[in-house]
C-alpha positions as CSV (number, residue, x, y, z in Angstrom):
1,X,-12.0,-30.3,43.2
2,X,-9.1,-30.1,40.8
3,X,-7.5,-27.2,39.8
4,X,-3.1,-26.1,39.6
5,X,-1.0,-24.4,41.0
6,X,-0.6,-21.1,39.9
7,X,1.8,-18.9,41.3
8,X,4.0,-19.8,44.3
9,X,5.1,-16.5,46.2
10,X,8.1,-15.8,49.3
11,X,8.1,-12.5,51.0
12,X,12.1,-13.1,52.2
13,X,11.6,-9.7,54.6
14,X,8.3,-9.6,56.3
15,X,5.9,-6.9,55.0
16,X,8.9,-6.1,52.7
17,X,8.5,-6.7,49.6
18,X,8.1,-10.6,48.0
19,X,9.0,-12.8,44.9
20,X,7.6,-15.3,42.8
21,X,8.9,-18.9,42.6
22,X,8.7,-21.8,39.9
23,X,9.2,-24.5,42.6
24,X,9.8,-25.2,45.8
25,X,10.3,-28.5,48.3
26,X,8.3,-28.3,51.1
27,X,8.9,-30.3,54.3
28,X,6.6,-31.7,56.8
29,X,5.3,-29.5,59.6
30,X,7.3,-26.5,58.1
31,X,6.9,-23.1,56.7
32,X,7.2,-22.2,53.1
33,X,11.5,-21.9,52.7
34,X,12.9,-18.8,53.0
35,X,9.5,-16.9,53.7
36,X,9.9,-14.2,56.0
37,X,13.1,-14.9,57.1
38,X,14.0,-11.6,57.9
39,X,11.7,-8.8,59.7
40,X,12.4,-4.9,60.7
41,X,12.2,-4.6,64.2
42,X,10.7,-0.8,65.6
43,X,11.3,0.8,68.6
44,X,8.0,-0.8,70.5
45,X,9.1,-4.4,69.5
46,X,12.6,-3.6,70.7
47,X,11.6,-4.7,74.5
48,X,10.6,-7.8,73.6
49,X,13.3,-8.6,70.9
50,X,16.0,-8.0,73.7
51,X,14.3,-10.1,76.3
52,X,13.6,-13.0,74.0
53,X,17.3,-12.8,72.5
54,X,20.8,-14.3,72.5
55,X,23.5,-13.0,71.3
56,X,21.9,-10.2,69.8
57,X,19.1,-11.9,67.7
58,X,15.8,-13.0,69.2
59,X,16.1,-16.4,69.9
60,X,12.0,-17.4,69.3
61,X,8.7,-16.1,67.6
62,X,8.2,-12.5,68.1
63,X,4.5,-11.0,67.5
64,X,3.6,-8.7,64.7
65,X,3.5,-5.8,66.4
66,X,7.1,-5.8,66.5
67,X,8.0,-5.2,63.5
68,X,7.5,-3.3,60.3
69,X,4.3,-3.7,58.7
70,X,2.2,-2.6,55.6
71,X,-0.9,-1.8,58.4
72,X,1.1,1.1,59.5
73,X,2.2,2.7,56.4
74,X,0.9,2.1,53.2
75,X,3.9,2.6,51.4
76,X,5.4,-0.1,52.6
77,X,3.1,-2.2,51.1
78,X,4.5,-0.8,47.4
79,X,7.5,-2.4,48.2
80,X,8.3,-5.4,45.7
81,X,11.5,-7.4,44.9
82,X,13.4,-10.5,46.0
83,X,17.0,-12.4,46.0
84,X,19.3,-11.8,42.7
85,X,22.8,-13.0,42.4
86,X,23.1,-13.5,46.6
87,X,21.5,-9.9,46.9
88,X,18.1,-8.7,48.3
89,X,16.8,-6.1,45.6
90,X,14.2,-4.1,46.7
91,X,11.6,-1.1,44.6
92,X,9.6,1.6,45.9
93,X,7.8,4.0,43.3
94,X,8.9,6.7,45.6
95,X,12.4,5.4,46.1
96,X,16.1,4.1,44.4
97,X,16.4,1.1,44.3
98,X,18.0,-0.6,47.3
99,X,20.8,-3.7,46.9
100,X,21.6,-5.0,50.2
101,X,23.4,-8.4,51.6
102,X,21.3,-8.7,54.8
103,X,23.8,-10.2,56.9
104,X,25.7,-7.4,56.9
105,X,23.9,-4.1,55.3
106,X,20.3,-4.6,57.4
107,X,21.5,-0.5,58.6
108,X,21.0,0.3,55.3
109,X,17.7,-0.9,54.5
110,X,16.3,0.9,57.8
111,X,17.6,4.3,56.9
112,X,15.9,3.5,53.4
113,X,12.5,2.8,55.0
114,X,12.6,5.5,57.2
115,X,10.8,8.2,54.6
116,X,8.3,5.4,54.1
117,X,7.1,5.6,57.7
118,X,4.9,7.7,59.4
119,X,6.4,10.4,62.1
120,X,4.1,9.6,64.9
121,X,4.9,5.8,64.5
122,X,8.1,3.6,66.3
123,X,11.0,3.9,64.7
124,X,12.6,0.8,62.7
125,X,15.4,-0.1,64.7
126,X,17.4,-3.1,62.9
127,X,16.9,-6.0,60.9
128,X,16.7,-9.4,62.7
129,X,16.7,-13.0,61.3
130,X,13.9,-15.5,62.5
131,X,14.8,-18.3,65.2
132,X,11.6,-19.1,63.6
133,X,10.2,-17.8,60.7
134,X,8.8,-14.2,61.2
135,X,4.9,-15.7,60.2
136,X,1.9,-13.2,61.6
137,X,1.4,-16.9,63.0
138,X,3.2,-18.9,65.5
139,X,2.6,-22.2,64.2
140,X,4.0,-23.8,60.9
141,X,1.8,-23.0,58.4
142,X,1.3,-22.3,54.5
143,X,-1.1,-20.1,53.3
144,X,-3.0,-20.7,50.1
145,X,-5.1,-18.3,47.6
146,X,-7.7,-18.8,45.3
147,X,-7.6,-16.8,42.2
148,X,-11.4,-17.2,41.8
149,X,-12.2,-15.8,45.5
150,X,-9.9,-12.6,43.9
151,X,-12.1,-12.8,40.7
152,X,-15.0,-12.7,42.4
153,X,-13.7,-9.9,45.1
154,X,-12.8,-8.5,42.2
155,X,-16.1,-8.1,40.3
156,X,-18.1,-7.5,42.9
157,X,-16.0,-4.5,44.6
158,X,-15.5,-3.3,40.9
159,X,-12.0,-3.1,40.5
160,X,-9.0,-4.9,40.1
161,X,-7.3,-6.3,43.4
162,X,-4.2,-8.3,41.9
163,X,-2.3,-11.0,44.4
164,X,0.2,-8.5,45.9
165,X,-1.6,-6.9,48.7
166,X,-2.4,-10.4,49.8
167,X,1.2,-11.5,51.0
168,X,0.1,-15.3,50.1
169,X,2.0,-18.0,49.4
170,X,0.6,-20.2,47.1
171,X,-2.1,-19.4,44.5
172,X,-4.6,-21.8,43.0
173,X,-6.5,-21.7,39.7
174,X,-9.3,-23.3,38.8
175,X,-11.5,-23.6,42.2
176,X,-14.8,-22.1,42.2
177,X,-15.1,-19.0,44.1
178,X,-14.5,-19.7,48.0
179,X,-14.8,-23.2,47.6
180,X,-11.6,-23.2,50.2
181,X,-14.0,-22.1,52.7
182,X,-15.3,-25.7,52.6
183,X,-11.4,-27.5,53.3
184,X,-11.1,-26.3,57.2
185,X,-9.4,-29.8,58.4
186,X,-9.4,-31.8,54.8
187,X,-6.2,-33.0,53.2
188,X,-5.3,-30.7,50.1
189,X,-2.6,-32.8,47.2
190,X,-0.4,-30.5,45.4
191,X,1.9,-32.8,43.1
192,X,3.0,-35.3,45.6
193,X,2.7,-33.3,48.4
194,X,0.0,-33.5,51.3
195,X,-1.2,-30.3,53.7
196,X,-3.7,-30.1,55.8
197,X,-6.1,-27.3,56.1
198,X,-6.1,-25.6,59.7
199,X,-8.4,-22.8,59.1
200,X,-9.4,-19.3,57.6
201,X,-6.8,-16.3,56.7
202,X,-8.0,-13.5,58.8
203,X,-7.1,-9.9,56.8
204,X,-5.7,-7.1,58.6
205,X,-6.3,-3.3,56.9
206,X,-2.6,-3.7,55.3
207,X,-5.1,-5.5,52.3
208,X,-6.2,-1.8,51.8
209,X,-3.3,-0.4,50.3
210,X,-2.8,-0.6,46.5
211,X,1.0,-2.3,46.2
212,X,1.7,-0.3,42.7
213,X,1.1,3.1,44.5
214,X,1.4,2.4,48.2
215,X,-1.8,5.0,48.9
216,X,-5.3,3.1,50.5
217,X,-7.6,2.4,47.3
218,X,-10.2,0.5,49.3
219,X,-11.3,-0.2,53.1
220,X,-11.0,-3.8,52.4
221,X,-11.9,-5.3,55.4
222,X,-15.3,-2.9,55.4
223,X,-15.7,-4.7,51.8
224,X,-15.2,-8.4,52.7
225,X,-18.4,-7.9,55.1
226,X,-20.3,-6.1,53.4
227,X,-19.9,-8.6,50.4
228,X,-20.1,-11.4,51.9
229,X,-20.2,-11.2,56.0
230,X,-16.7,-12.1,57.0
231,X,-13.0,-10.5,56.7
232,X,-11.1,-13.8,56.0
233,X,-9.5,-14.2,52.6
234,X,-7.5,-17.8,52.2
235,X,-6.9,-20.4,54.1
236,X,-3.5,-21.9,56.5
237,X,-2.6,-25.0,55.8
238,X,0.4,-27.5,57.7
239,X,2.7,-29.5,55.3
240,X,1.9,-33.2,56.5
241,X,4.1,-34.9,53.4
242,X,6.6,-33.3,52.0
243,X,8.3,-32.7,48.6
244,X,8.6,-30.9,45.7
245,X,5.9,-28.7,44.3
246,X,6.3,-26.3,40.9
247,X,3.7,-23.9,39.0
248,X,1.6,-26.1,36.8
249,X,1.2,-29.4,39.3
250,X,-2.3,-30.6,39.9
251,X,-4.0,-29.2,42.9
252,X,-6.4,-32.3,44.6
253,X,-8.6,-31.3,47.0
């Protein structure tokens, strides 16, 4: 199959918003740079941030249920923005729009998701930076998106999905629908870059939540089996040569 790259994504705080990138260097056995660098602790992941930390960040991988996440409150999932001039800019329908340097400002962004969250969940606590990066996954992978698979989706639930609620990293164009199925342990080519393909993205109820409005639009996991028997959407796969990739380059797979 041969298809191009569409649109390469980083979330730079997990479940916190995301940006769009024209290129990017990848390096072998790696995550995509700068992806989810940053996470919101809460009260419940507190325990295990402390015991896992040095000098007052954790000091390895952390599970999700530490942190901050769109499967707890749906408007958090309406949450968009990136890096601009050194800054982390974030949007909220419901909300001004936040500037921050997270080195020194993470305070703020907490007492600026706290309306977002619900009452009878943990409390976020404090931003932390990733001794690794703060993946729903320990190992090193990439996750990759077909935009026919959304097309599809798309059609057959009878409304339009977009790529946001997704949280993916790169997007292909020009597969046919769920032909990444098919790839579990084949060598993908983007450009000059090689990755192998380690297996299925299983979706969480986060995928529910429409990222325009931040209120649930769907049951999405209730869709993807009714439609078509499972509740994956994408695949991981591991950098094995690294490089440079940018929107347009040839996808081989």
């Amino acid at each position: 199959m041969t298809a191009t790259l569409a649109h390469i994504r980083r979330h730079p705080i997990k479940s916190v918003g995301g940006e769009g990138l024209d290129r990017v260097t990848l390096a072998p056995a790696r995550r995509l740079p700068g992806d989810r660098e940053w996470a919101v602790l809460t009260e419940a992941g507190e325990r295990n941030a402390q015991a896992s930390q040095t000098g007052g960040e954790p000091d390895r991988w952390l599970p999700k249920s530490c942190f901050v996440r769109g499967v707890q409150s749906p408007r958090i999932q309406a949450i968009s923005g990136g890096w601009s001039d050194g800054r982390l800019v974030l949007r909220q329908p419901t909300r001004a729009d936040l500037v921050i340097d997270p080195e020194t400002q993470g305070d703020r962004l907490v007492d600026w998701l706290r309306p977002l969250w619900p009452a009878d969940a943990p409390a976020p606590t404090r931003l932390v930076r990733g001794a690794a990066i703060w993946t729903d996954q320990k190992w090193p992978w990439i996750s990759l998106l077909s935009l026919a698979s959304l097309a599809d989706l798309e059609a057959r639930a009878g409304r339009s999905l977009g790529i946001h609620r997704w949280r993916g990293n790169l997007w292909v164009d020009g597969w046919t629908p769920w032909a990444e199925r098919e790839l579990i342990g084949q060598i993908i080519r983007i450009g000059d870059v090689e990755l192998r393909v380690t297996g299925h993205v299983g979706r969480c109820d986060a995928t529910s939540a429409n990222t325009d409005t931040g209120e649930r639009d769907i049951d999405m996991l209730a869709t993807l089996d009714r439609l078509y028997g499972h509740t994956d959407f994408g695949i991981f796969a591991e950098v094995v040569t690294g490089g440079g990739i940018a929107l347009g380059d040839e996808v081989t797979a």
